[in-house]
C-alpha positions in Angstrom: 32.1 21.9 -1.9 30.0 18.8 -3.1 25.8 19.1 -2.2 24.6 16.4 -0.4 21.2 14.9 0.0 20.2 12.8 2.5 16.0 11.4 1.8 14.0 9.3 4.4 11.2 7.0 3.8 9.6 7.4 6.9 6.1 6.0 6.4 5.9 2.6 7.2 9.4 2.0 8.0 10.1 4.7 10.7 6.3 5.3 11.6 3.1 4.1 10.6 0.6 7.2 9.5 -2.0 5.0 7.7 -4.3 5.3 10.9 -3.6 9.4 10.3 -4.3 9.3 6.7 -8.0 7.5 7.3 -8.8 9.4 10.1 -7.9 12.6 8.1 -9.6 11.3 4.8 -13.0 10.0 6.4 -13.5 13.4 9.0 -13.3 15.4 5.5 -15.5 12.6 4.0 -18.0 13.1 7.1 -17.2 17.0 7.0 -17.8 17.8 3.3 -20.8 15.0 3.0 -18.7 13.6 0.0 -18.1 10.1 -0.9 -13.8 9.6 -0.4 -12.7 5.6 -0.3 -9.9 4.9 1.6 -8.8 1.8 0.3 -9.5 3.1 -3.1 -7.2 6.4 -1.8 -4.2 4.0 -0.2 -4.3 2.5 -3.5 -2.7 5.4 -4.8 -0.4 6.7 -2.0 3.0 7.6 -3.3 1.4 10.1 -5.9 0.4 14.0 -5.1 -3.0 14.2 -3.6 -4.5 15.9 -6.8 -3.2 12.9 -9.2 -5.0 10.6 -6.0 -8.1 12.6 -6.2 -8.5 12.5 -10.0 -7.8 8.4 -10.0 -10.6 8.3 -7.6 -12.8 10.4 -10.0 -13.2 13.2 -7.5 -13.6 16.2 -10.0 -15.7 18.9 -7.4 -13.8 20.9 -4.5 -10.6 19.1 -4.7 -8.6 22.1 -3.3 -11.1 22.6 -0.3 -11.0 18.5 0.0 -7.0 18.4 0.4 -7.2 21.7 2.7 -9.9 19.8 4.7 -7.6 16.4 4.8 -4.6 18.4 5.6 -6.3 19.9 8.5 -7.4 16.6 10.0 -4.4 15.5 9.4 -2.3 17.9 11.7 -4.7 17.3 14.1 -3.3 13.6 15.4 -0.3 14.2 13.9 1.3 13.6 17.6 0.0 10.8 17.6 2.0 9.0 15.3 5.0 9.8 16.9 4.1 9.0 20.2 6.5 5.6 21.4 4.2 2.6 22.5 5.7 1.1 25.8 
């Protein structure tokens, strides 16, 4: 039996989470009373949020950061899916 692999790029050609991905970065920006650019972070998108975080010369709190963004992240995460009529 041969493996298969099937691999979507969703973002951007199925849905569109850049409005997610500010919302989640600047509430943890706001939340953690930290400086976080977002067109410095979509810069980097496409690497692993620790490689993004280090190109953006955040050295303090970067695992409470990402579990901060990932939180405000799954909170409109509905959103993106949601069909416009």
């Amino acid at each position: 039996m041969k493996n298969k692999l099937v691999i979507f790029d969703l973002d951007g050609v199925l849905i569109n989470s850049l409005s997610n991905m500010k919302f989640a970065l600047l509430s943890t920006q706001k939340k953690m009373n930290i400086k976080l650019n977002f067109n410095v972070y979509k810069k980097y998108l496409g690497l692993p949020f620790e490689s993004i975080m280090e190109k953006m010369k955040i050295k303090i709190d970067v695992d409470k950061i990402k579990k901060n963004y990932e939180y405000f992240s799954k909170k409109k995460i509905k959103k993106i899916f949601k069909k416009k009529k």
